[in-house]
C-alpha positions as CSV (number, residue, x, y, z in Angstrom):
1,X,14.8,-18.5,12.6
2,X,14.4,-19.9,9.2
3,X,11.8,-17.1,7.8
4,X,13.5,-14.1,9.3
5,X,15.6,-12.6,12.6
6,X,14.4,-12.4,15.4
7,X,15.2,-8.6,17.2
8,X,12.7,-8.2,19.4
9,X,11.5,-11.0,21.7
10,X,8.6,-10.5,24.5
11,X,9.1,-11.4,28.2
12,X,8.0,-14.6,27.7
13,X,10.5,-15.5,25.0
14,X,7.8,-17.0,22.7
15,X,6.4,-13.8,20.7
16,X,8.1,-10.7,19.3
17,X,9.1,-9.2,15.9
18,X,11.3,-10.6,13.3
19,X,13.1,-9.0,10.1
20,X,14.0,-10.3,6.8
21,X,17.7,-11.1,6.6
22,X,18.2,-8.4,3.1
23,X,16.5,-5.0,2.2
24,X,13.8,-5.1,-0.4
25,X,15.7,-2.3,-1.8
26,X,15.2,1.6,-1.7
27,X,11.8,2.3,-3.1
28,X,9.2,5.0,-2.7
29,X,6.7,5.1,0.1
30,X,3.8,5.7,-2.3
31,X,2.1,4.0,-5.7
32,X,2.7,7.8,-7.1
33,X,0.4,9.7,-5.7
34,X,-0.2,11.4,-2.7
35,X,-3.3,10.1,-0.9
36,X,-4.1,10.1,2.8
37,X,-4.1,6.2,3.5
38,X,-4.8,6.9,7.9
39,X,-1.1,4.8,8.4
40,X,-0.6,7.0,11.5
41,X,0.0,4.4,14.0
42,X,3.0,4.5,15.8
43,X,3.5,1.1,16.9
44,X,1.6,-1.1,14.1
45,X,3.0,-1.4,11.5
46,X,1.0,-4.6,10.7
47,X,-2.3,-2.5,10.7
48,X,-0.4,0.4,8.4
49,X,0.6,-1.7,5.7
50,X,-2.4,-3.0,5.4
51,X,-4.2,0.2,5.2
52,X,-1.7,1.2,2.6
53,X,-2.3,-1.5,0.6
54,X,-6.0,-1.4,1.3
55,X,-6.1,2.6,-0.3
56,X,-3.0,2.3,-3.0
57,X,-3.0,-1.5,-4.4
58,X,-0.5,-2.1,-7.0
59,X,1.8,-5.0,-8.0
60,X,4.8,-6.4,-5.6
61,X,7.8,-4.1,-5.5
62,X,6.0,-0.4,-6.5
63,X,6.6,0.9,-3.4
64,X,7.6,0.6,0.5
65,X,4.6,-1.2,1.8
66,X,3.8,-3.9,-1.3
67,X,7.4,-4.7,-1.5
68,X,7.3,-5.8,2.1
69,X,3.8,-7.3,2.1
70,X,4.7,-9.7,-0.7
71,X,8.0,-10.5,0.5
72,X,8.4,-14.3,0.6
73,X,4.9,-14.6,-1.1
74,X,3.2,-13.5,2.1
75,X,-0.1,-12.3,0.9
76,X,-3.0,-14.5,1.4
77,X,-5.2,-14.8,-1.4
78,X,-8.3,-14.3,0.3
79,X,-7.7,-11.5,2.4
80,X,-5.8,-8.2,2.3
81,X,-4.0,-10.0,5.7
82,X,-0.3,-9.7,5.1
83,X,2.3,-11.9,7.0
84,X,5.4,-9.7,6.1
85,X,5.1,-6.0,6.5
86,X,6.7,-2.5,6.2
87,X,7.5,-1.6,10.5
88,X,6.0,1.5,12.3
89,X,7.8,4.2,13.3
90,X,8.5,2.9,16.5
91,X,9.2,-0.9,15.1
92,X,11.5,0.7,12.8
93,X,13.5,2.0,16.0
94,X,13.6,-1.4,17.5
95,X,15.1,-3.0,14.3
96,X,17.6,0.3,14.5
97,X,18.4,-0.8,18.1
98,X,19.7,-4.1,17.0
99,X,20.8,-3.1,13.3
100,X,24.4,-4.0,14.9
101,X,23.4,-7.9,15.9
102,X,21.7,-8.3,12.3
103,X,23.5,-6.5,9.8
104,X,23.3,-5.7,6.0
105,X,21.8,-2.6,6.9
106,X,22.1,0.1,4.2
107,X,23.5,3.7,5.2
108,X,21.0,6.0,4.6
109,X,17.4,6.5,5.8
110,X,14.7,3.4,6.3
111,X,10.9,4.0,5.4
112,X,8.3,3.5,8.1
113,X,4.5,2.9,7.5
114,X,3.8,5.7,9.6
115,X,2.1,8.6,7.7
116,X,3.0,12.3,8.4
117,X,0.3,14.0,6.2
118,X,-0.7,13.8,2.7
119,X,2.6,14.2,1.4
120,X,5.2,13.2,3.9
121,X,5.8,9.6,6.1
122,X,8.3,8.9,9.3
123,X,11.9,7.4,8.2
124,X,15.2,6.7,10.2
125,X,18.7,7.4,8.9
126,X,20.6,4.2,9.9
127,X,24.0,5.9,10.2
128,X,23.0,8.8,12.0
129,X,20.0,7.6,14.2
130,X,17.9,10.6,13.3
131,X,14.1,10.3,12.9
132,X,12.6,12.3,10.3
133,X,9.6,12.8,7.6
134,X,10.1,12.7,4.2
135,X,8.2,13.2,0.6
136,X,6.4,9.8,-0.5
137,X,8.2,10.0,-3.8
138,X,11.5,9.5,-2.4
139,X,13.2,6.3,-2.5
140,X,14.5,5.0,0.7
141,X,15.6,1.7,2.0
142,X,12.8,-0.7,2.9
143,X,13.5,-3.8,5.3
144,X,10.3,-6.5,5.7
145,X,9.1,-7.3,9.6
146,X,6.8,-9.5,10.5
147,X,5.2,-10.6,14.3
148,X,5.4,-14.2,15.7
């Protein structure tokens, strides 16, 4: 797959999720201040980073969610719609499932763009499998999904 890896591929073999091939790099989950942005779903990811961008804007690479959204140029420019996009908490597991198959995974801990609380989001250590929250203004590694 030319724009990213597959990892996760429905029954009928035509939809599923995709990563980028690198990390984005380790980067904070938030713009720098802790605000409630309602990312709480465990399963889209999609719908979080979109929410996150919606409540903290900023420029490509501030943080976890903008880094992923603009990775490859995928914003559209008449929408907050983002193509590429920072994985739930439970997306995030899948790519951890098949970390093995893709590779040039970082050790160390993976954001999600699944909010704890005001201060705090979901990540996953890569190297020991744990899940775990952490404060926003930590930098953690950052991999881009998208759906297809």
């Amino acid at each position: 797959m030319a724009d990213g890896i597959a990892f996760d591929i429905d029954t009928s073999g035509s939809h599923g999720l995709a990563c980028a091939p690198m990390d984005e790099g380790a980067l904070t989950w938030s713009n720098g201040s802790y605000v409630n942005t309602a990312a709480i779903d465990a399963e889209n990811g999609y719908d979080n980073t979109n929410l996150i961008y919606t409540i903290q804007g900023g420029t490509a690479n501030t943080y976890a969610a903008i880094a992923c959204t603009y990775h490859m140029g995928g914003i559209y420019s008449n929408s907050y719609s983002v193509v590429w996009y920072l994985p739930s908490k439970n997306e995030l597991n899948k790519l951890y499932l098949q970390k093995n198959v893709i590779g040039g995974f970082s050790d160390g801990s993976y954001w999600s763009s699944t909010e704890f609380d005001l201060k705090n989001a979901w990540d996953k250590n890569f190297s020991s499998s744990k899940d775990s929250i952490s404060d926003k203004a930590i930098s953690h590694n950052v991999r881009a999904i998208r759906a297809f």
